[in-house]
Structures are given as structure tokens and as C-alpha cells.
N, C-alpha and C positions, 0 to 999 in steps of 0.2 A: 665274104671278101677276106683277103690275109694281105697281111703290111709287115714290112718292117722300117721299124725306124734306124734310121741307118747312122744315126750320132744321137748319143744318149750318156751323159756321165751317171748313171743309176748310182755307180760305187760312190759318189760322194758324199759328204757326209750328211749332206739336207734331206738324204736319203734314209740313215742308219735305224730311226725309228720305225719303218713301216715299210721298208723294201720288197717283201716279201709281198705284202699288201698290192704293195703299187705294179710289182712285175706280174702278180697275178691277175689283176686287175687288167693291165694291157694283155696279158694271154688271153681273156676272155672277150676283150675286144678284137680279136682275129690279128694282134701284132705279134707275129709267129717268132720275132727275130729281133735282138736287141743288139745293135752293135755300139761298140764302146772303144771312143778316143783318148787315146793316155794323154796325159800332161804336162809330165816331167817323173824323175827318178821316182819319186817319193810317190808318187800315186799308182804307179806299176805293182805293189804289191796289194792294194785294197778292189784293183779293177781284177785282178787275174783270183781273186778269191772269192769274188761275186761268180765271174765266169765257170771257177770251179763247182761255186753250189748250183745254178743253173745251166747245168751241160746239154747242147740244143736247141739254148735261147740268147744265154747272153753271149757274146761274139768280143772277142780284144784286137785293138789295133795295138802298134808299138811306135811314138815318135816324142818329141820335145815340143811342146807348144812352145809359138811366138814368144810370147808374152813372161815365159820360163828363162828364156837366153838371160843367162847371167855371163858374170866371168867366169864360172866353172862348165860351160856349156860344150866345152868341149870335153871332159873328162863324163860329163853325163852323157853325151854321144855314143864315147867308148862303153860307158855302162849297158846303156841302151840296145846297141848291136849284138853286144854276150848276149843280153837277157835275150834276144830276138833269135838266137842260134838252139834254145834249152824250149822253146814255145811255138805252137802255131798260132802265126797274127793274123787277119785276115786283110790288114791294108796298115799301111806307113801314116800314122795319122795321130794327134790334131796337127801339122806342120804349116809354116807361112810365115808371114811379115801382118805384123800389125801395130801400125805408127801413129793408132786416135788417140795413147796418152800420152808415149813417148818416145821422139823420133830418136835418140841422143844412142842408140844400139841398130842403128840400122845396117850397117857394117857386118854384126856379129848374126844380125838375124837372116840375113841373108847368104852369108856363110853357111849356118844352121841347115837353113830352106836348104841351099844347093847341095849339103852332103849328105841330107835324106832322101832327097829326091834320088841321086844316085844311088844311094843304097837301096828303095824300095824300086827302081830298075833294077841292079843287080840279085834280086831277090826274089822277082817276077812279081811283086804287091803292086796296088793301086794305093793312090795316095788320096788322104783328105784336107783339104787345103784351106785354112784361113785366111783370107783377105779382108783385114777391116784397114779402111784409108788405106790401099797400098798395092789396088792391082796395074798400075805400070811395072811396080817393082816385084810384084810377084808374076807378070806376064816375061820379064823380063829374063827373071830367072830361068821360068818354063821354055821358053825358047831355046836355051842352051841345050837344051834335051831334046828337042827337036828331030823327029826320024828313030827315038829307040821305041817305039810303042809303049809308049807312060801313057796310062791312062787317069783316071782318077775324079774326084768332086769336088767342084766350089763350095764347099761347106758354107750354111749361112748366108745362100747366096743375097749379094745387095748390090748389086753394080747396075749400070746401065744396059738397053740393046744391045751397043757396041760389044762392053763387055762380055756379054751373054754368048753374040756369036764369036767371039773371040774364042773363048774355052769350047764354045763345043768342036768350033774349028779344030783345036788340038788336042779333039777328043775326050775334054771332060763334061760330067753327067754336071747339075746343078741343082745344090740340095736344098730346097726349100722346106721351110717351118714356118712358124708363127707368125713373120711377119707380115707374109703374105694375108693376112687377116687383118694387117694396123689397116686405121683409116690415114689418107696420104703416105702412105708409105711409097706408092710409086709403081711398087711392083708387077704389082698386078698389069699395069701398060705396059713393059719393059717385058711380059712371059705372054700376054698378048700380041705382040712383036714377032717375038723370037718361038713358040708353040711349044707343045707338050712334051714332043718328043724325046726329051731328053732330061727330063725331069725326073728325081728321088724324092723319098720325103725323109723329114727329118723334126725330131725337137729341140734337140740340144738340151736339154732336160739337164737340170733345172732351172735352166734359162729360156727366156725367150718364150712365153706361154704364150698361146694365141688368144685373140678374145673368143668369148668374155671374161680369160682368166688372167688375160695380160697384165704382170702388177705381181702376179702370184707363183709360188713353185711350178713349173712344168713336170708336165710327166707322158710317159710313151701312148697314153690311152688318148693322147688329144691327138695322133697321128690322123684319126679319124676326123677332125675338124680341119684340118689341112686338108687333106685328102676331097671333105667336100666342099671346100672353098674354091678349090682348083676345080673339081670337076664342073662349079656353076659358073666358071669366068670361062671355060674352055667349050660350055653345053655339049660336056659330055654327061654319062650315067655314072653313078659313084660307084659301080663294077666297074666300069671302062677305064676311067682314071686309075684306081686301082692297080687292075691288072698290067697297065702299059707300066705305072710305076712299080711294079714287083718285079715286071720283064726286064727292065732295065738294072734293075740292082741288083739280082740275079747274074745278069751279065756283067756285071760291074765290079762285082766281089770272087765272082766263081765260087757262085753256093748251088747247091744243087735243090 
């Protein structure tokens, strides 16, 4: 079986002692492909230097996390798009609204969201999309784009049915990780619901571990614990889960 985990911050720094370790480690568990979401200005340089020493595996996106929008967030934008013209990204990403700790920027992050979204359409990228508390205002957004073929992922997916068919309605994939594993998390009835079909995986690494390690750093080799969570709620074969989730991110990314 081969996986990629398709949101991984490997470059950070919970990382720096044993990276090597850990990227090897998931290579030997058949995760052929690490993809990697920016965060703001500052992390652009330690993610595209991971990427340079594993050429093949680790994969960079370029975007301003929610949670980044400060009041210089718009001169980080302008940074961001240069850095995006000098590199190949392979999607506009961590981007979104996220209002669990504070709503008092929502204005600004929404601003954010809409002029990355049009930039990773004017760029031909797919986007990966944070929603924590806040998919009216990130469905809202997406709407405006409506008809340009934006595609992209709920990163982290947690919403409800509704939401679920909502985004694949407008075409995006829905990235599941760890949580899918919590007990009452929910999920699990909500991708019961809405089917496989459109399902990634993901760790978010080094957040978000799934159990038994929930509590503890994440890393890409637990894609496989995901991967068989799903494939026991869906009764499929953990080849078959597998491969429809490789076929889709595949498609999703335009990897070959």
C-alpha cells in the first residue's frame, strides 16, 4: 500500500531533533509523499529547506494561515505571492477563517481567505482550507468563486453532513486525520453519511495524533492508523481504502 499524507508540518520545530528519523520512518511505512502547509512569512524558509533536502517526498504549499492575519497581513500576502513566482507550490495552503479563539479579526481574515483563493485560481493550484468555528463564513467566501473550477480540501475536516455535502458539492476533497479515531468525536456518522468517496488523509503532524497516541506529537507513519479506521467504518480492505484515497489526491494535487 502507498499514502500520502497530504498536511504535515514536518519543518517545525517539534520536529528538528529527529526529522530525518521520522521522514524515514514514514517512507518505510509506504507514505511515498509528504505534503507541506505554510503558515506565514516566517515559516516559508524552514518548510522549503526540508523540501530541498527531501526532493520526491516532501511537497510545499504557499499560503498565510488564519490564525497568522495580523495587521501586517497584507504586506505578508505581497511577500507570499513573490516567494510563490521563484518556487513550485503544489497548492495555496494552510488558508481559511478560524474564530475558536478569536473572533475580533474576522474582517481581516476573511479578506486573507478571498485573496488567496483568487490567487491560487489565477495560478491553477488547489487550496487547502482551515475551518475551525467558521464554515458559514468560509462557505461563504467559497461561493464567490463559484464556476472558476477551484477545487481543493477541508483540511481537518470536523463539520457536520451538511457540511460535508456542501464542500464536495463545490468540489472539494475532505481531509481526514486523527480525529476520526477520538471516541464521540462524531465523525465517524457524519463520513457514514456522506461515503468514501471523497476522502484524503491527513495528519497535521504534529498535531492532532490519533489514538492510541492522542495527547502526543503526531507523525506521517500514523497515516496508516487512519487509513485503517476508515477502512473498518466503511468495510472496506485496507488496500481498497487506500488506493481510492491515493486516487483522489492524485487528482487533487496533480501528482503523477
Amino acid at each position: 500500500m502507498q499514502f500520502v499524507d497530504t498536511h504535515t508540518h514536518i519543518y517545525l520545530p517539534e520536529f528538528d531533533d529527529d526529522r530525518e528519523e521520522v521522514i524515514k520512518k514514514a517512507v518505510g511505512n509506504g507514505i511515498c509523499m509528504l505534503l507541506m502547509p505554510n503558515i506565514d512569512i516566517e515559516s516559508v524558509g524552514p518548510m522549503l529547506a526540508v523540501a530541498d533536502l527531501y526532493p520526491g517526498v516532501c511537497y510545499p504549499m504557499i499560503g498565510l494561515h488564519p490564525t497568522s492575519v495580523g495587521d501586517d497581513y497584507l504586506d505578508q500576502l505581497k511577500a507570499i505571492e513573490r516567494i510563490s513566482g521563484q518556487r513550485r507550490f503544489i497548492a495555496v495552503g494552510e488558508i481559511g477563517i478560524d474564530l475558536y479563539h478569536d473572533k475580533s479579526r474576522l474582517k481581516e481574515q476573511m479578506s486573507a481567505f478571498r485573496r488567496q483563493v483568487a490567487f491560487a485560481i489565477s495560478s491553477g493550484l488547489p487550496v487547502a482550507v482551515h475551518a475551525r468555528d467558521s464554515f458559514p463564513e468560509v462557505f461563504s467566501v467559497l461561493e464567490e468563486f463559484s464556476g472558476t473550477g477551484l477545487k481543493g480540501v477541508f483540511h481537518a475536516f470536523s463539520g457536520n453532513a451538511g457540511d460535508a455535502r456542501r464542500a464536495v458539492k463545490m468540489g472539494f476533497m475532505l481531509g481526514i486525520g486523527g480525529i476520526v479515531t477520538f471516541k464521540n468525536s462524531g465523525l465517524d456518522s457524519v463520513l457514514l453519511e456522506t461515503g468514501p468517496d471523497n476522502i484524503i488523509l491527513e495528519t497535521d503532524s504534529p498535531y492532532l495524533a490519533p489514538s492510541p497516541y492522542r495527547g502526543k506529537r503526531n507523525e506521517s507513519s500514523y497515516i496508516c492508523i487512519i487509513n485503517r479506521r476508515l477502512a473498518g467504518l466503511f468495510g472496506r480492505s485496507e488496500e481498497e481504502m487506500a488506493s481510492l484515497a491515493m486516487g483522489n489526491t492524485r487528482r487533487l494535487f496533480n501528482l503523477l
